[in-house]
C-alpha positions, 0 to 999 in steps of 0.5 A: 147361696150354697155355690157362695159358701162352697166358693168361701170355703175354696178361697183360703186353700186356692190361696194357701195351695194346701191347707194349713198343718195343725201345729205341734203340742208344744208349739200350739201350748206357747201360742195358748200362752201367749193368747192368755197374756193378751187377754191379761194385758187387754183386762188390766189395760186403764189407758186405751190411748197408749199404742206401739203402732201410730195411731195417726196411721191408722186413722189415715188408712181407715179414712182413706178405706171408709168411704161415706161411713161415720166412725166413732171416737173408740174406733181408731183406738181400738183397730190400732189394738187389733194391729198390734195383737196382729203384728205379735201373734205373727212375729209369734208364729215366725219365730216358732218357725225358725226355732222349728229349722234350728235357727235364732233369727227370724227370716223372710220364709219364716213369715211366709210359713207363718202365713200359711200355718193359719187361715186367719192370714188369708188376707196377707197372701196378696202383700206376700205375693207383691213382695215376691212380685217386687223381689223378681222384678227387682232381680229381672231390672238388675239383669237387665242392666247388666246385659244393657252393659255388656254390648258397650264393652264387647264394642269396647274390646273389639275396638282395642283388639283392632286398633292394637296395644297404644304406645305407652306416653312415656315411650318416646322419652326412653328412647330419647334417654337411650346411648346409641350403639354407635358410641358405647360408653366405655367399660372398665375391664375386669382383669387386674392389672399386670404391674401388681402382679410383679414381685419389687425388689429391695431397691423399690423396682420391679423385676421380671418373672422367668 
């Protein structure tokens, strides 16, 4: 019996690595808060039925998980309530977090450190170890894809610096549409012409320069 308990006792801080820092004032004081507004909510509550999270999920998931035990008529009522205190305390403490690092939205890592503020979070170490899990493995299939590639196009380069550049389609049209040297078109000269260059006389003819 002692071994157990001294196991129990060492399970949330294998999980967590270190054990949990207690929160600052003014953070423990909006988390008092926030508690005192669902005992509130939960006293003035006339309809039990109405709930954010499905109530149809969760009587799947508790008999799926039940095994031969009976359940009650009360009981999916009352551990989607639970579900959704979880979810608010959680989103409470996330967001302490990222108000903690000077930021207005809440991040991944923020609901990391907010598993870790709390023992009472143990049991989600396993879904934030598979989310991890999954993000690695994903990040390991997108490299490996990559280097799949690689190979056909270091083939593929090695082949064009071995067969050389290719003509171009259009080349053997440009050379069809090209004069031969052998007939150059003729051009015209650049020089005036010389009979503009002789002053006329009054009769109308031309007279030569001395």
């Amino acid at each position: 019996m002692p071994s157990g308990s001294k196991g129990g006792a060492g399970c949330p801080q294998e999980l967590h690595g270190s054990p949990p820092t207690p929160l600052p004032s003014l953070q423990q004081q909006e988390l008092d808060e926030f508690w005192r507004k669902i005992v509130g909510d939960i006293e003035n509550t006339v309809n039990f039925n109405n709930h954010t999270i499905p109530m149809s999920s969760v009587v799947q998931i508790i008999r799926e998980h039940q095994g031969g035990l009976m359940m009650s008529s009360e009981t999916p009522s009352v551990v989607t309530k639970v579900l959704e205190i979880f979810v608010e305390e959680l989103t409470v403490r996330a967001w302490m977090c990222a108000k903690s690092h000077d930021r207005s939205s809440i991040l991944e890592s923020d609901i990391y450190e907010a598993i870790n503020s709390s023992e009472s979070y143990v049991c989600l170490n396993d879904v934030r170890q598979r989310a991890v899990a999954n993000h690695d493995q994903a990040s390991m299939s997108s490299t490996g894809s990559q280097l799949q590639q690689e190979p056909h196009f270091v083939a593929a380069t090695s082949k064009l610096i071995e067969d050389g550049p290719t003509d171009h389609p259009y080349k053997s049209g440009e050379e069809a549409s090209q004069i031969p040297e052998d007939n150059p078109a003729p051009t015209t000269s650049a020089e005036p012409d010389e009979d503009l260059n002789m002053p006329t006389t009054s009769s109308g003819g031309t007279e030569e320069t001395k």
